[in-house]
C-alpha positions as CSV (number, residue, x, y, z in Angstrom):
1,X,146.2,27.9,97.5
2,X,147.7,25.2,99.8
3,X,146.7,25.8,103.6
4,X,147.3,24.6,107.0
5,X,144.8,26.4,108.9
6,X,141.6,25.5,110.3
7,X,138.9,27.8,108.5
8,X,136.2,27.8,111.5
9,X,139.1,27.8,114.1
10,X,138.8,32.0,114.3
11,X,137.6,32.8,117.6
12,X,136.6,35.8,116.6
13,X,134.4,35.4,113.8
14,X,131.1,33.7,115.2
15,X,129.7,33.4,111.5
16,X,132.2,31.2,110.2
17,X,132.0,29.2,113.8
18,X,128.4,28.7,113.8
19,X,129.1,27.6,110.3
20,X,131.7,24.9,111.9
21,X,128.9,23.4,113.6
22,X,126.5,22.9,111.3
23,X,127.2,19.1,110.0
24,X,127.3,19.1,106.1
25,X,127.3,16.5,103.2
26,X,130.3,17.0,101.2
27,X,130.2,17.8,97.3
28,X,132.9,18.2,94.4
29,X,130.9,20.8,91.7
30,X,131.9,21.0,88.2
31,X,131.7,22.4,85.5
32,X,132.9,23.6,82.0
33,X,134.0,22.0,79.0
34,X,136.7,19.4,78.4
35,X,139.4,22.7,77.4
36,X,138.5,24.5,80.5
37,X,136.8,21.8,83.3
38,X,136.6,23.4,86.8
39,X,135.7,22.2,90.4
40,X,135.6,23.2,93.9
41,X,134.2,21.0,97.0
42,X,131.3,22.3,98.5
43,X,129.6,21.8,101.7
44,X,127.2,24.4,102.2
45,X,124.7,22.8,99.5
46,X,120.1,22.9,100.0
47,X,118.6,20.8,97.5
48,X,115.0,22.1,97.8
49,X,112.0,19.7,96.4
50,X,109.9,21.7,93.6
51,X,108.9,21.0,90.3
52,X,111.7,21.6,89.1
53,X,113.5,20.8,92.1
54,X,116.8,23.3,92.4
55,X,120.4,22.9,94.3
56,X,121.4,25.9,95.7
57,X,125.9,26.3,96.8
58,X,127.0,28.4,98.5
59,X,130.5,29.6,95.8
60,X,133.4,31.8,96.7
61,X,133.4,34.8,94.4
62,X,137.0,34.5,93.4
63,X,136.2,30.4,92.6
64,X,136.6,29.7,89.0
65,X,133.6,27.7,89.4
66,X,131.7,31.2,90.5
67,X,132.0,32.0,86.8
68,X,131.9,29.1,84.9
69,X,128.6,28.0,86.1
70,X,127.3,30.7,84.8
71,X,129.1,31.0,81.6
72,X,128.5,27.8,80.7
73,X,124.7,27.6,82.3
74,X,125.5,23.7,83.9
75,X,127.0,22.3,86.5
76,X,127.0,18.9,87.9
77,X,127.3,18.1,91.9
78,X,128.7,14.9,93.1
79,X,128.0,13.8,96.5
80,X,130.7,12.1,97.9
81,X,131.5,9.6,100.3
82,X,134.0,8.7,102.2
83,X,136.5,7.3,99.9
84,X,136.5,10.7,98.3
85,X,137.9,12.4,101.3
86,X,141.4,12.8,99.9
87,X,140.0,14.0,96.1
88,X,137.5,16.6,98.4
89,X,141.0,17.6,99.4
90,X,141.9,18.2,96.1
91,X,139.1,20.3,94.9
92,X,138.9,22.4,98.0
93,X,142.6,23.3,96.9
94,X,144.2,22.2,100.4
95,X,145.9,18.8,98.7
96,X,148.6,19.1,95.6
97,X,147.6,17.1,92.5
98,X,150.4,17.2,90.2
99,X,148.7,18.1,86.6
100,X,145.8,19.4,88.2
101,X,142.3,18.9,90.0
102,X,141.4,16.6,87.3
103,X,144.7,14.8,86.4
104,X,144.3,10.9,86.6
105,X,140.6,10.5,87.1
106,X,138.2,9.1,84.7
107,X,135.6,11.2,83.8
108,X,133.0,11.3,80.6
109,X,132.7,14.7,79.2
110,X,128.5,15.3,79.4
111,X,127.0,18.7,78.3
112,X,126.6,19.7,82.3
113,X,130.4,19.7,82.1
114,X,132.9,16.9,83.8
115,X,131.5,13.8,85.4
116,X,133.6,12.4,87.6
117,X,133.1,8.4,87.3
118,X,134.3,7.1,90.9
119,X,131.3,9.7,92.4
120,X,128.4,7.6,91.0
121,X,125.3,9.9,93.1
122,X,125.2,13.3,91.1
123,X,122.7,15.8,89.9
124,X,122.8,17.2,86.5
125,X,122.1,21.2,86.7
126,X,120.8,24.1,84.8
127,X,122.4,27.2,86.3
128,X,119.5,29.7,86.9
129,X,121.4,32.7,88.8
130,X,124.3,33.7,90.7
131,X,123.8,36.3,94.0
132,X,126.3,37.6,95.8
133,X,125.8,37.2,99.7
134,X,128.0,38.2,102.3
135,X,131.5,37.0,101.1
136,X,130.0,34.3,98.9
137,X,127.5,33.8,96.1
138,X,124.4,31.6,95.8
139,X,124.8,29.4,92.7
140,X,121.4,28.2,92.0
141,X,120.0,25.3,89.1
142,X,117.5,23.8,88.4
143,X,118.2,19.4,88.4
144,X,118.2,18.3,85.0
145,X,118.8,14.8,85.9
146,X,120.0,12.2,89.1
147,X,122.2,9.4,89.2
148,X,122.1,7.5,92.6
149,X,124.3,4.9,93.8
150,X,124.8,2.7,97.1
151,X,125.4,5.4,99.8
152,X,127.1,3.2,102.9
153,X,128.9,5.8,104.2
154,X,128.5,9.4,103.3
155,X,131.3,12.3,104.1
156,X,130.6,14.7,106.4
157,X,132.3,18.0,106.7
158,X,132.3,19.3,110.6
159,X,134.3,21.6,112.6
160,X,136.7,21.9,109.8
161,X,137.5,17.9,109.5
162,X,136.0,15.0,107.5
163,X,133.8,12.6,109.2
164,X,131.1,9.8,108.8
165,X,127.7,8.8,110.4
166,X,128.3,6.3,113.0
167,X,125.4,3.5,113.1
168,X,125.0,3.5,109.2
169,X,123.9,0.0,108.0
């Protein structure tokens, strides 16, 4: 669904306004198979260190990517930068791509699901679980693998816009 509005702009819902002001890295998660790929941009994302280490998103319930994860038990997060502020656009469902999320971008078909080449820092996941809280879910996997590339000039998602870190050599 294409939308104007700001979603922490709601004066009356402190949550989600809180939530506005909490600076986040922004992601593109996919997952599924080359039939039935899926993605959604995600900023609410805690990679915790462990052995395994484990990514845990914060999904929308109504997300295909809610299910698929689980259904297909892999997902792969790319961290983007900020070049990929207009495709964020697309997988957050706010910009039109005629042919869909995936139409005109090079990816290689991996068994975590889609990979999408022009975000080179990913980590390959096992999905482990899926709880609901609040309004959302908890996607959690353990990382399978990382790919890490140059990272001049990550994207930032705060008080509903894109932005970058200033002083970033």
């Amino acid at each position: 669904m294409i939308h104007s509005d700001n979603p922490f702009g709601q004066a009356d819902d402190a949550t989600r306004r809180l939530r506005g002001r909490l600076g986040s890295g922004v992601t593109v998660i996919t997952s599924g198979s080359p039939e039935r790929p899926t993605g959604l941009t995600v900023s609410s994302v805690v990679v915790v260190a462990g052995a395994p280490g484990r990514v845990i998103a914060v999904v929308g319930p109504n997300s295909d990517l809610y299910d698929t994860a689980i259904e297909s038990g892999r997902f792969i997060v790319h961290v983007c930068n900020q070049e990929h502020s207009g495709l964020a656009d697309v997988f957050a469902g706010v910009r039109p791509n005629p042919g869909g999320m995936f139409a005109g971008l090079s990816l290689d078909d991996t068994e975590w699901g889609p990979s999408i080449k022009s975000i080179p820092t990913r980590a390959y996941c096992s999905a482990a679980t899926i709880e609901p809280v609040g309004w959302s879910g908890l996607l959690t996997g353990t990382i399978d693998r990382v790919d890490f590339d140059i990272d001049p000039d990550p994207l930032i998602y705060y008080r509903g816009r894109y932005r970058g870190l200033p002083g970033l050599e």
